[in-house]
Each structure stands twice: as structure tokens, then as C-alpha cells.
C-alpha positions as CSV (number, residue, x, y, z in Angstrom):
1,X,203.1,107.4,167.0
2,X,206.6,106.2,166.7
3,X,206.7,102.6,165.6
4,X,209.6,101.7,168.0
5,X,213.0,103.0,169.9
6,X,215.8,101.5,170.7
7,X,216.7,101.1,174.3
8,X,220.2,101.3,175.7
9,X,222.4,97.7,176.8
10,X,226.0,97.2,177.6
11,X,226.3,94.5,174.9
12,X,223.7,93.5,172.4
13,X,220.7,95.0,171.0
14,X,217.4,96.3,172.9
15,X,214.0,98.1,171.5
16,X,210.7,98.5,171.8
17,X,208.2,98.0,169.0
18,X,204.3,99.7,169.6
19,X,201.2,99.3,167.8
20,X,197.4,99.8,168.3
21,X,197.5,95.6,168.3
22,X,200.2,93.3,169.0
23,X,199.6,92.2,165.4
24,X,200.9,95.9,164.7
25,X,203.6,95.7,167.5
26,X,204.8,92.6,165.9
27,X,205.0,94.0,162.5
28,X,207.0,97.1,163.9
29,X,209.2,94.4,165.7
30,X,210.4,92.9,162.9
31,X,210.8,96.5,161.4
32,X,213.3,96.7,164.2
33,X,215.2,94.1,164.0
34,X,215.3,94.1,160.0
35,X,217.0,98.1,160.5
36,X,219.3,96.5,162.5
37,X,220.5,93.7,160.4
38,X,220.2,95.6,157.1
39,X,220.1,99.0,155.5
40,X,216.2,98.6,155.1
41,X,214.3,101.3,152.6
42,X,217.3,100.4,150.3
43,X,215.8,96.8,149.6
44,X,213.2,96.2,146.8
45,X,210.3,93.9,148.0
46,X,211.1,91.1,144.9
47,X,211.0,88.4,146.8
48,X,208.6,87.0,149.7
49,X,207.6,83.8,152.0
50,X,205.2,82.8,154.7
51,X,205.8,82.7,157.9
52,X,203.7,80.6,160.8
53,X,204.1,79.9,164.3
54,X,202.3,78.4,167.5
55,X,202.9,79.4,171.2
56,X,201.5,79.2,174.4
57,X,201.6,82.9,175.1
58,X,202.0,86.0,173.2
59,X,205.4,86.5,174.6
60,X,206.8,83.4,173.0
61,X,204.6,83.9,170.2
62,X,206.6,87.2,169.7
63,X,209.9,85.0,170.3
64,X,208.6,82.8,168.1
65,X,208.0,84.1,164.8
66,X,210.6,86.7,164.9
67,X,213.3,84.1,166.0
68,X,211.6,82.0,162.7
69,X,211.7,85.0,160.1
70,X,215.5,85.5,161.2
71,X,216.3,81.7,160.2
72,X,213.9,81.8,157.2
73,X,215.8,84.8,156.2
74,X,219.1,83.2,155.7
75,X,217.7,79.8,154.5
76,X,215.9,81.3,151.5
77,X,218.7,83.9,151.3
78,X,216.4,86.5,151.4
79,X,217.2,90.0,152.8
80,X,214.1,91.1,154.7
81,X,212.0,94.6,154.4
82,X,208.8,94.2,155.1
83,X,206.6,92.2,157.7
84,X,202.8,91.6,157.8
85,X,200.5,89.4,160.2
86,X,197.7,88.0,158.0
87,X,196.3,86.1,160.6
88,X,196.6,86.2,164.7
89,X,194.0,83.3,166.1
90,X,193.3,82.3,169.7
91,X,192.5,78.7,171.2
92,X,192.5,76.4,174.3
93,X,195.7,75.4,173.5
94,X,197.4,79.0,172.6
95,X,198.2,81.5,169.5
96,X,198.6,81.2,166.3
97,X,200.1,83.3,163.8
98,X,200.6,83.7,160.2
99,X,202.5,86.5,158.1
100,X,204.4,87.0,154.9
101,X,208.0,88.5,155.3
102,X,208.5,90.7,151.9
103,X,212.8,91.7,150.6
104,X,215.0,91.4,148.1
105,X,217.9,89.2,147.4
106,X,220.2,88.7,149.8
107,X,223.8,90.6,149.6
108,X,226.3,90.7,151.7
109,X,226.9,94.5,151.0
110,X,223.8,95.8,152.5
111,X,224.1,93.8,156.1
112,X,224.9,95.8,159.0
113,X,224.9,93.2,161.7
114,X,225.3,90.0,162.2
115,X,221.9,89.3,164.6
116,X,222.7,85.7,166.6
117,X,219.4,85.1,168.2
118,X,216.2,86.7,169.2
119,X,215.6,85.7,172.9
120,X,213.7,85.9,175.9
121,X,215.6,88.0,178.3
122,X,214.1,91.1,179.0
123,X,211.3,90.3,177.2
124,X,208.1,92.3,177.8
125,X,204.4,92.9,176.1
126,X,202.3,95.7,178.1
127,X,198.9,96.8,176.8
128,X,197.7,100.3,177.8
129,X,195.5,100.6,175.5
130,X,198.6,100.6,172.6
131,X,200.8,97.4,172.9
132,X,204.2,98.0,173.9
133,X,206.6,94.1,172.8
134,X,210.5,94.9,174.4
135,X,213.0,92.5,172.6
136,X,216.5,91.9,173.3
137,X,219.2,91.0,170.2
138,X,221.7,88.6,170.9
139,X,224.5,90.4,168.0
């Protein structure tokens, strides 16, 4: 199963990530958007940081944490390869999330592009059975 595609838009930057789980979907998100902002596979996982998040629906949640890893990136200078949900909890008042972003030290020479923001335009989740999560990149 392919992990995700991108999708085509006049402007900025639109995939699709799919797992067997959104916690997989997620993961393959942030795969996404880190092969967009970086050369990944060429970054050695030296460095790494937790991420968590809160939401009151899995599309935010989605928003969310990747919108959080993106900022946490550049605060901690750290260039991103690797994502992985360690826990995905449920509770009257929403989702929770926790994950550990794995990369290397950040340089300049190995970014593509420039990724603005993470938003909520055209954002989708569908579960079929697999779990599709469409993202748009504001570049």
C-alpha cells in the first residue's frame, strides 16, 4: 500500500497520507510533509523530541500536531525524518495524541521548501476500512 500521493493545486502543496489507523495515516502525513520540506532518507535520526497535542476532532488533531512538529522543527533546529504516534487516546472532551519526531541537525543545504503553515482548507479524513487524511501546504 502506498503510504501517500501527492495531489495536484494551482499554488501550494496537496497529498494524501493512508494507513490501516489514522495513527498510521498520521505518521505517513508527516512523512509527506517532511519529503517536501527536506531531502528526507538523507538525514540521520541523531536527534529527537516529543510531540503532544489535544483537539476536539481528529481533523484538527491532524492539523494539530503536524502544524506543532513544523514549529518544533525550527525551534529546536532540528531537521525532521521520522514520525511515530506513541499514544492516540479518546475522551468526553476529545483526542489526544502523543509522538516523538526523530532527524538530524538542521542545515540549510538539505531544505527544499520553505512550508508556511499546515491548514485546514481541503482538509479531509475518510475511513473505508484504511484511513485516508488530505492535507493542504501553505509553501
Amino acid at each position: 500500500m502506498e503510504r501517500y500521493r501527492f495531489l495536484e493545486h494551482t499554488a501550494d502543496v496537496l497529498f494524501e497520507a493512508y494507513g490501516d489507523s489514522f495513527e498510521e495515516a498520521l505518521e505517513n502525513a508527516a512523512e509527506a510533509m517532511f519529503s517536501v520540506m527536506s531531502r528526507t532518507g538523507k538525514v540521520e535520526e541523531e536527534k529527537s523530541f516529543r510531540v503532544e497535542e489535544k483537539a476536539d476532532s481528529l481533523e484538527n488533531l491532524a492539523v494539530f500536531t503536524l502544524s506543532t512538529i513544523l514549529s518544533e522543527c525550527e525551534i529546536r533546529q532540528v531537521l525532521p525524518e521520522r514520525f511515530k504516534v506513541e499514544k492516540l487516546a479518546e475522551s468526553a472532551d476529545g483526542f489526544r495524541i502523543a509522538g516523538r519526531v526523530f532527524g538530524g541537525e538542521w542545515d540549510t543545504s538539505k531544505i527544499k521548501t520553505n512550508i508556511k503553515a499546515v491548514t485546514h482548507h481541503l482538509l479531509k479524513i475518510q475511513r473505508n476500512g484504511k484511513v485516508a487524511i488530505r492535507v493542504l501546504l501553505d509553501i
